[in-house]
C-alpha positions in Angstrom: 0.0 0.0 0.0 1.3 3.7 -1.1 2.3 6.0 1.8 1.9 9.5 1.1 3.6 12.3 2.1 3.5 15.7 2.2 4.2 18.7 4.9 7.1 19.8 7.0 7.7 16.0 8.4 7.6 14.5 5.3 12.0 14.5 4.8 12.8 13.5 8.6 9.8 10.8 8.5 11.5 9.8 5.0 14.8 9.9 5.9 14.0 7.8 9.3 12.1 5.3 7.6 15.4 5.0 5.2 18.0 5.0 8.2 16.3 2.0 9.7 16.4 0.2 6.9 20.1 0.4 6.0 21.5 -1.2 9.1 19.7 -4.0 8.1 22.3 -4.6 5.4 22.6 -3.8 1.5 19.7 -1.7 0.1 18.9 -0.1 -2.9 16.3 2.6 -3.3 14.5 4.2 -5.7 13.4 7.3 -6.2 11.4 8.8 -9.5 9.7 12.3 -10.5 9.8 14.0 -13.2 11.7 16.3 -14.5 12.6 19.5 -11.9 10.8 17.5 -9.1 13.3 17.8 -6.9 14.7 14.4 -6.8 18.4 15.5 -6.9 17.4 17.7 -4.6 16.0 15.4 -2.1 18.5 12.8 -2.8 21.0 15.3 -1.5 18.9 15.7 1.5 18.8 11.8 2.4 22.0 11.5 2.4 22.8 14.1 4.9 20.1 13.1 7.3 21.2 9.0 6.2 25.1 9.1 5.7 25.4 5.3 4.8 23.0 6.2 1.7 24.9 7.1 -1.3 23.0 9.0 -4.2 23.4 7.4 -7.9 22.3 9.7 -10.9 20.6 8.7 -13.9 21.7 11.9 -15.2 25.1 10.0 -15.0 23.7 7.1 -17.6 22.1 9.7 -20.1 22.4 9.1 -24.1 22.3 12.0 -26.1 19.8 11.7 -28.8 22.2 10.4 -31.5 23.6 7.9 -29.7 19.9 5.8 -28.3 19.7 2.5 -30.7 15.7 3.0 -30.6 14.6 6.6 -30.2 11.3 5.1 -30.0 12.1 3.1 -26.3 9.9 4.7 -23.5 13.0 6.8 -21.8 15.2 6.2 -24.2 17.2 9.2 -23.3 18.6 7.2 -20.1 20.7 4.1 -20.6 19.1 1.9 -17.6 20.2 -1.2 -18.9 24.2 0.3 -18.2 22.7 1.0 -15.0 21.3 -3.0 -14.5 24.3 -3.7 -16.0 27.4 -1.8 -14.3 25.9 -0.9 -11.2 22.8 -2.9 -10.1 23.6 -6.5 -10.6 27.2 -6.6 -9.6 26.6 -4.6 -6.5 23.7 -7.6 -5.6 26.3 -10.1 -6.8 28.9 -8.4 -4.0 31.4 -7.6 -6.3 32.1 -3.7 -6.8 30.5 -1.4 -9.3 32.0 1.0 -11.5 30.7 3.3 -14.1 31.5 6.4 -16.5 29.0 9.4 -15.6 27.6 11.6 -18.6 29.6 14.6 -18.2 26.8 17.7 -19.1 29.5 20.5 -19.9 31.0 18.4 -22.3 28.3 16.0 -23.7 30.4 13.3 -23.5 31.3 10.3 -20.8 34.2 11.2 -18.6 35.3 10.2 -14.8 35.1 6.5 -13.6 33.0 6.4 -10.5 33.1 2.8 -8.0 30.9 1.8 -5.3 32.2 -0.9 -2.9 29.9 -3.8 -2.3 27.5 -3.4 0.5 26.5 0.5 -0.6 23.8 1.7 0.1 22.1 3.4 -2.9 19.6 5.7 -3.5 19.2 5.7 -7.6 17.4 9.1 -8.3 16.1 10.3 -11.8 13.5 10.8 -14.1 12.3 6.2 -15.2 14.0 5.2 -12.2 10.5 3.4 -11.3 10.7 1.8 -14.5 9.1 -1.7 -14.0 12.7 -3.8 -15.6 14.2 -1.7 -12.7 11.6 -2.3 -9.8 12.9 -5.6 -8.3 16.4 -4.1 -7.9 14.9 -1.7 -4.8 13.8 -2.1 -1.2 11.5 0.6 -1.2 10.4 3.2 -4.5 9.3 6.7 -3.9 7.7 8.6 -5.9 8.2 12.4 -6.0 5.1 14.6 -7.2 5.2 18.2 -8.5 3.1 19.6 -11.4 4.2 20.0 -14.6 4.3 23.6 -14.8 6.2 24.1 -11.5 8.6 21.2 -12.9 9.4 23.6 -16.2 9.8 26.4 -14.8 12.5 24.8 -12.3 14.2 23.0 -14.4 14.9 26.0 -17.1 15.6 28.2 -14.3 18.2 25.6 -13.0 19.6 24.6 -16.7 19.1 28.0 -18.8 17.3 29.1 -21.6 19.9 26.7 -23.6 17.9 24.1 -22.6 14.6 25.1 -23.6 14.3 23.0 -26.8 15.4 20.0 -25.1 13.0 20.4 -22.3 9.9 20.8 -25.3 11.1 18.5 -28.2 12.9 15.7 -25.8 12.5 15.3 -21.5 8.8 16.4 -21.6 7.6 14.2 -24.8 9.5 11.3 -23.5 8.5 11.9 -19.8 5.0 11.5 -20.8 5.5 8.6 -22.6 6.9 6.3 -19.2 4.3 8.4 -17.5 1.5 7.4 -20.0 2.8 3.6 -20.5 3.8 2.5 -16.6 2.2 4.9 -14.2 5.1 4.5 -11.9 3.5 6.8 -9.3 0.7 3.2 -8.9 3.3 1.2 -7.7 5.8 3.2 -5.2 5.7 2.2 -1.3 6.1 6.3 -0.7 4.2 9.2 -2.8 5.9 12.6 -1.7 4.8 15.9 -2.9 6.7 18.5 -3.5 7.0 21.7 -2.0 5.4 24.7 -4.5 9.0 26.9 -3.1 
């Protein structure tokens, strides 16, 4: 059954509800929203109030448009089977993990990045949720925010430079997963987002 949250609680209720659970031993968690959610935001957040929890990007796994081998693929513009691949199954397999983050500045891969077996990972970004991804976590959340609020975010935090990729690329392909899973259905937390 969904949880939801919302209000000035919501983080430390979050946060302790995640902090119990890594003790416990390896977890993974997921966390999905759309675009200018907040989920970077809040993943940042976790992991201050939960040291042990270490934040893992999708941003770090995106594919430019020339370089997705089906444009068509529901969220094609992040490679999650490099994710499965190079972080997710050899970190459940206790070996370590290590991958090449998406540099933005550059629009190219650059920087080798390892996790030790054992981490603790929150994996943030916009088809985190996505159901081939879903058995990899613990516990999904689900961050809301309205569409509106989410643009005008996300410009203001990536520039007017961005403003064709936010209208011909993210949006169309963020409703698309939204429109085909419904990931919000399925998470074990529903947080909304604060309007500020």
């Amino acid at each position: 059954m969904t949880e939801t949250l919302t209000g000035p609680d919501a983080l430390p209720r979050l946060a302790a509800r995640l902090g119990a659970m890594v003790p416990a031993g390896p977890c993974v968690v997921g966390l999905d929203g759309g675009g200018g959610a907040g989920k970077t935001t809040l993943a940042r957040a976790l992991a201050a109030l939960v040291p042990a929890l270490r934040p893992v990007h999708l941003d770090d796994f995106y594919r430019p448009p020339g370089e997705r081998p089906d444009p068509m693929e529901i969220g094609a513009a992040y490679d999650w089977r490099r994710l499965e691949r190079e972080v997710l199954a050899p970190l459940a397999a206790g070996r370590p993990a290590r991958y090449r983050r998406f540099d933005w500045p550059t629009g190219r891969r650059a920087g080798v990045l390892t996790l030790s077996p054992g981490s603790a990972l929150l994996v943030e970004g916009v088809t985190a949720l996505r159901r081939s991804l879903r058995p990899h976590y613990a516990l999904t959340i689900w961050l809301e925010a309205p569409e509106g609020l989410r643009r005008a975010r996300g410009l203001a935090r990536d520039g007017d430079a961005w403003a064709a990729a936010w209208a011909e690329d993210w949006l169309p392909q963020e409703r698309a997963y939204h429109a085909a899973e419904r990931p919000w259905e399925e998470a074990d937390v529903v947080l909304r987002a604060a309007p500020a």
